[in-house]
C-alpha positions in Angstrom: 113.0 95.8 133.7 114.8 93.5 131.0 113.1 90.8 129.5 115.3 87.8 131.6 114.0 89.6 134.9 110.7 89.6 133.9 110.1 86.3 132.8 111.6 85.3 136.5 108.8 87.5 138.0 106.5 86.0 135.6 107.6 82.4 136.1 106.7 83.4 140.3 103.2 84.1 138.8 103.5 87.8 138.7 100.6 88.4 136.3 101.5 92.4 135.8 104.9 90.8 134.6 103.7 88.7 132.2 101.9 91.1 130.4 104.5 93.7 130.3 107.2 90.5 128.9 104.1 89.7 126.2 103.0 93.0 125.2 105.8 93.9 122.2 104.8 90.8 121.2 101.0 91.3 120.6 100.8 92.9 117.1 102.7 90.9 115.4 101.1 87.9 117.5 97.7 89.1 116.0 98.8 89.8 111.9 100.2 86.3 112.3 96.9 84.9 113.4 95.0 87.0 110.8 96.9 85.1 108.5 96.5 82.4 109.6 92.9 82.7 110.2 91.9 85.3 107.5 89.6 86.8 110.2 90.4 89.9 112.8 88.0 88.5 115.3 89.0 84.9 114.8 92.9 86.1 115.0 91.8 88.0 118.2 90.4 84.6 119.7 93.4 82.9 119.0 95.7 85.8 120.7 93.4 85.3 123.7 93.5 81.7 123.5 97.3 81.8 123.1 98.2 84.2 125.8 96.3 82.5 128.3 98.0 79.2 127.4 101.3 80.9 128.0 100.2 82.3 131.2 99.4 79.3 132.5 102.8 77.7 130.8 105.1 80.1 131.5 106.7 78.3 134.5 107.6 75.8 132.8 109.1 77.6 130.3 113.2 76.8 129.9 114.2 79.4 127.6 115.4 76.3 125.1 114.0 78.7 122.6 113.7 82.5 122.4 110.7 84.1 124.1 108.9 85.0 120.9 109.7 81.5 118.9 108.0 80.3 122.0 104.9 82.4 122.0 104.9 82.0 118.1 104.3 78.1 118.2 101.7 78.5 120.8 100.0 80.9 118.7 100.0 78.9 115.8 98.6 75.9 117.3 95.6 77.5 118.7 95.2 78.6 115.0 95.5 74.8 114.1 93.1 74.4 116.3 90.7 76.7 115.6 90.9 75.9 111.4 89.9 72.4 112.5 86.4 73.4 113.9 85.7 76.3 111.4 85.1 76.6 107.3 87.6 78.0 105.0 87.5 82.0 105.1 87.2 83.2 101.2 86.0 86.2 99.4 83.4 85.9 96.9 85.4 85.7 93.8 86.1 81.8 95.5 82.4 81.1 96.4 80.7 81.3 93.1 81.1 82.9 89.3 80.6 86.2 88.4 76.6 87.3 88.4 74.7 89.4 85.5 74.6 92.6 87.1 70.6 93.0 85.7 69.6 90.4 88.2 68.7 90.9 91.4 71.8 90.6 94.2 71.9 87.4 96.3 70.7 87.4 99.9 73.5 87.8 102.3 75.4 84.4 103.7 75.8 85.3 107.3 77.3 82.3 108.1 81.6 83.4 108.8 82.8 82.3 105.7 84.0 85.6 104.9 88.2 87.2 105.0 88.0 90.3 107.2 89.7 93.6 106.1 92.4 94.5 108.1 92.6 97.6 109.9 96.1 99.5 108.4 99.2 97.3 107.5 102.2 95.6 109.5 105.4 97.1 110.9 108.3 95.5 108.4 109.8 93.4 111.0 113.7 92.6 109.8 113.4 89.0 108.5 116.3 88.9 106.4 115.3 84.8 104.9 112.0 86.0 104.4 110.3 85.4 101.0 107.5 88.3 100.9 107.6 91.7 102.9 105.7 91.9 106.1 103.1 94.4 104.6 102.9 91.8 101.4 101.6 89.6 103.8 98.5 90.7 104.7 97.2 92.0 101.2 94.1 90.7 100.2 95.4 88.5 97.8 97.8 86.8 99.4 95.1 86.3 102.6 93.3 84.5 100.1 95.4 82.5 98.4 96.8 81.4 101.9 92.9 80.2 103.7 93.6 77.7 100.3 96.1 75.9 102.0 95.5 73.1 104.7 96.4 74.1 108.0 99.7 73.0 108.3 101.0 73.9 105.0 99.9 77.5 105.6 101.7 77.6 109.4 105.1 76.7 107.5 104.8 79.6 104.8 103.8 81.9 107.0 106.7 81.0 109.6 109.2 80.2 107.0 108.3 82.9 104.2 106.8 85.7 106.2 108.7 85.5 109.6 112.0 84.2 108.3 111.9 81.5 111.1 114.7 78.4 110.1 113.1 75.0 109.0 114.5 73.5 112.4 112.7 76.3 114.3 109.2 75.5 111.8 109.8 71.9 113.0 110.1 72.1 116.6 107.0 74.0 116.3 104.7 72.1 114.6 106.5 68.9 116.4 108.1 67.6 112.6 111.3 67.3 111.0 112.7 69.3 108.9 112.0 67.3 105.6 108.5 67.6 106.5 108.7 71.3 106.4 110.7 71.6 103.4 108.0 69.3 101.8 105.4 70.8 103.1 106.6 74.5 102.0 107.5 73.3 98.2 103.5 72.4 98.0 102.5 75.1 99.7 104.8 77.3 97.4 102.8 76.1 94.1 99.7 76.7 95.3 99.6 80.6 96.5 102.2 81.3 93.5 99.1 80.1 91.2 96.9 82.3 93.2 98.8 85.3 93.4 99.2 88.4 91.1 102.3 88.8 89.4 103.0 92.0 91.0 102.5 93.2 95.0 100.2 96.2 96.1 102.9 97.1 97.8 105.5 97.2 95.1 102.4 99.0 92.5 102.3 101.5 95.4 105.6 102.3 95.3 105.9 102.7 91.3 102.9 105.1 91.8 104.3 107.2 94.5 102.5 109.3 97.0 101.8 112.2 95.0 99.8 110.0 92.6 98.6 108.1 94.6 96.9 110.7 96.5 95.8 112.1 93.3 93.8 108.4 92.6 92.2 108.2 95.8 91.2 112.0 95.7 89.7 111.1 91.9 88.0 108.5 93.6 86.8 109.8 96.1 85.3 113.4 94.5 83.9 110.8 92.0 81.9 108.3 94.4 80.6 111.4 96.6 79.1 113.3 93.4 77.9 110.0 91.6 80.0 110.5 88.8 79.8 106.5 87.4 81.7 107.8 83.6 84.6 109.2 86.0 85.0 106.0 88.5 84.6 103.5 85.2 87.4 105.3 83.6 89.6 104.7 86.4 88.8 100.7 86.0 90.6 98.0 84.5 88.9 96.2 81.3 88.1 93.0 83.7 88.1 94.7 86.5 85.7 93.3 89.3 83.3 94.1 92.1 82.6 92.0 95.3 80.3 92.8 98.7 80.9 90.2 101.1 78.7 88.5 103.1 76.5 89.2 99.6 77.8 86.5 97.2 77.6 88.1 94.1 80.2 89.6 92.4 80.9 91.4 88.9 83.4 91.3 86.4 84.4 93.5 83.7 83.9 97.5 83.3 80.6 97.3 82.0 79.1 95.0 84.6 80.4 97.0 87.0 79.2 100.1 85.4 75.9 98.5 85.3 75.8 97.8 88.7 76.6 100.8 90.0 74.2 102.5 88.3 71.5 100.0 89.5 72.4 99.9 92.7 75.1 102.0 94.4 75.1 105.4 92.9 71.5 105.4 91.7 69.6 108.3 92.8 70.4 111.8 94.3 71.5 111.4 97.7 74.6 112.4 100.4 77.5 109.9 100.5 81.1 109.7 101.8 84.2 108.2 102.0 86.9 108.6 104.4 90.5 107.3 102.8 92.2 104.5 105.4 94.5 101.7 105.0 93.0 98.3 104.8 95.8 95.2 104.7 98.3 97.9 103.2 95.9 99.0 100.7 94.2 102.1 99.8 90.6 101.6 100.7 87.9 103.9 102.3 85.2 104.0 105.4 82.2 103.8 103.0 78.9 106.2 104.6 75.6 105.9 103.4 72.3 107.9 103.8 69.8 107.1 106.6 66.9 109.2 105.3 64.6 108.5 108.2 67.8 109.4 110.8 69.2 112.4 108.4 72.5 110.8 109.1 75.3 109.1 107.0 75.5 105.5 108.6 78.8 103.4 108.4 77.8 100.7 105.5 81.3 99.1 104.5 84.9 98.9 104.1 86.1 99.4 100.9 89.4 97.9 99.7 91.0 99.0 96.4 93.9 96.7 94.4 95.8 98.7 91.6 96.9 97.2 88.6 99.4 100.4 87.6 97.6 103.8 87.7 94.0 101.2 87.4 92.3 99.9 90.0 91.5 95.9 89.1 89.7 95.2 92.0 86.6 97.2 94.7 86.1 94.9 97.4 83.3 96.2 99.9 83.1 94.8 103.3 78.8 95.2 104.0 79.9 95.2 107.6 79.6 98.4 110.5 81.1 96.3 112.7 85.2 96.8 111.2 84.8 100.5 112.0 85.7 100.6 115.4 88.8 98.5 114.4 89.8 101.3 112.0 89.1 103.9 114.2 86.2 105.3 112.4 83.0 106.1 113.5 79.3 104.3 113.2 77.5 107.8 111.8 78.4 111.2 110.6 76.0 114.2 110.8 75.4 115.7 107.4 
């Protein structure tokens, strides 16, 4: 059925309707909220939250705007709402400064303070005013930089920059005028262009190519399975860093991270292994590591890589099991 008849089922409280009229709306109703939220489980809270509100709207519903404009600003103010009752999501490079890597890690902070990797990258939707690709958007870095903003600033970037919405369409959703959301966008703009790198992953991915960048993650991977620290640091930047949220610490610079690895990672002579993935459009890795009383690999992080050329500049590991059902991955592997 087209979209105009089922609305008018939906509208007569056909429920079956509805969902079939919000369902190619979904994924890109849940990357926005990830944005916005820098959390998969928070963005799939919101989706809920959202959905239901348009359920129980969707009577009412004129058409004035298109169908997905309309589903956009309720999404986006049940992430309002839900920024208002939660702390800022970061990564540990924005909680604290870097740590000796000779001292003992910090205890974990299990409050959810934490960004969440997300599981592969974004379709490029055509949004020909758009300022940064679809699959920019939910890099690691630009995440970040984003949970930096107040709530309202980040709604317009996201709608104005990412989506390609018009600043009319950015006001009728947040109910403000179009000078607020110009305003708004300009301040918004300085802050995340401080933040960000000069260069995209995904425009460093396509300088690389596939064949290399195969090669890199391969490298990697043989490297971190045999324990092979002199390889891995090679393949480092000269400030390169290391983070493991919820564990606060961090290091910087190839022979801190060195040192920790051999301290703490790759120490010993045991099974490991990484399976390669896409984590927000990024190379990264199911990380597995040894149970010796089970005799099992055990799912112990996601592992997100950002390239600086044919280096990586930044290892982010997600201490988390709980992402690998997102990525389709599963909790243990027999050996």
């Amino acid at each position: 059925m087209s979209e105009s008849t089922l609305l008018e089922f939906a509208r007569g409280g056909d429920e079956d309707a509805f969902t079939q009229l919000t369902e190619p709306y979904r994924a890109e109703l849940h990357a926005h909220c990830y944005r916005m939220l820098g959390s998969v489980h928070d963005a799939e809270e919101a989706l809920q939250e959202a959905l239901l509100r348009a359920w129980r709207g969707v009577a009412r519903f004129e058409g004035r705007s298109s169908l997905r404009s309309w589903l956009y600003t309720i999404a986006t103010n049940a992430c309002l709402r839900a920024i208002e009752r939660r702390p800022e999501r970061v990564l540990p490079v924005d909680y604290g400064p870097p740590s000796d890597p000779h001292d003992e890690l910090a205890d974990r902070v299990g409050e959810p303070i934490w960004i969440d990797p997300y599981p592969g990258t974004v379709a490029a939707l055509a949004a020909p005013a758009a300022r940064y690709e679809a699959r920019e958007s939910v890099e690691l870095a630009f995440i970040a930089a984003l949970q930096h903003l107040p709530g309202r600033q980040r709604a317009v970037l996201i709608l104005r920059d990412v989506l390609g919405f018009s600043a009319r369409e950015v006001a009728d959703t947040l109910d403000t005028t179009s000078v607020s959301v110009d305003s708004a966008l300009q301040r918004a703009h300085k802050s995340v262009e401080r933040r960000l790198p000069s260069r995209s992953q995904q425009a460093t991915l396509r300088a690389l190519g596939d064949q290399r960048l195969n090669e890199l993650v391969g490298g990697y991977v043989d490297a971190w399975e045999r324990g092979d620290v002199d390889t891995l640091v090679a393949m480092l930047t000269q400030d390169a860093h290391i983070a493991m949220p919820p564990i606060p610490t961090w290091y910087t610079g190839r022979e801190a991270v060195r040192a920790f690895l051999v301290g703490h990672v790759l120490d010993g002579d045991r099974p490991r292994r990484l399976l390669p993935l896409i984590a927000n459009g990024q190379p990264a890795f199911g990380q597995y590591r040894w149970d010796a009383t089970q005799r099992r690999l055990r799912a112990y992080a996601i592992t997100v890589l950002t390239l600086d050329g044919e280096k990586i500049r930044e290892i982010t590991a997600f201490l988390d099991a709980e992402p690998f059902a997102d990525f389709g991955l599963p909790v243990e592997l027999s050996w």
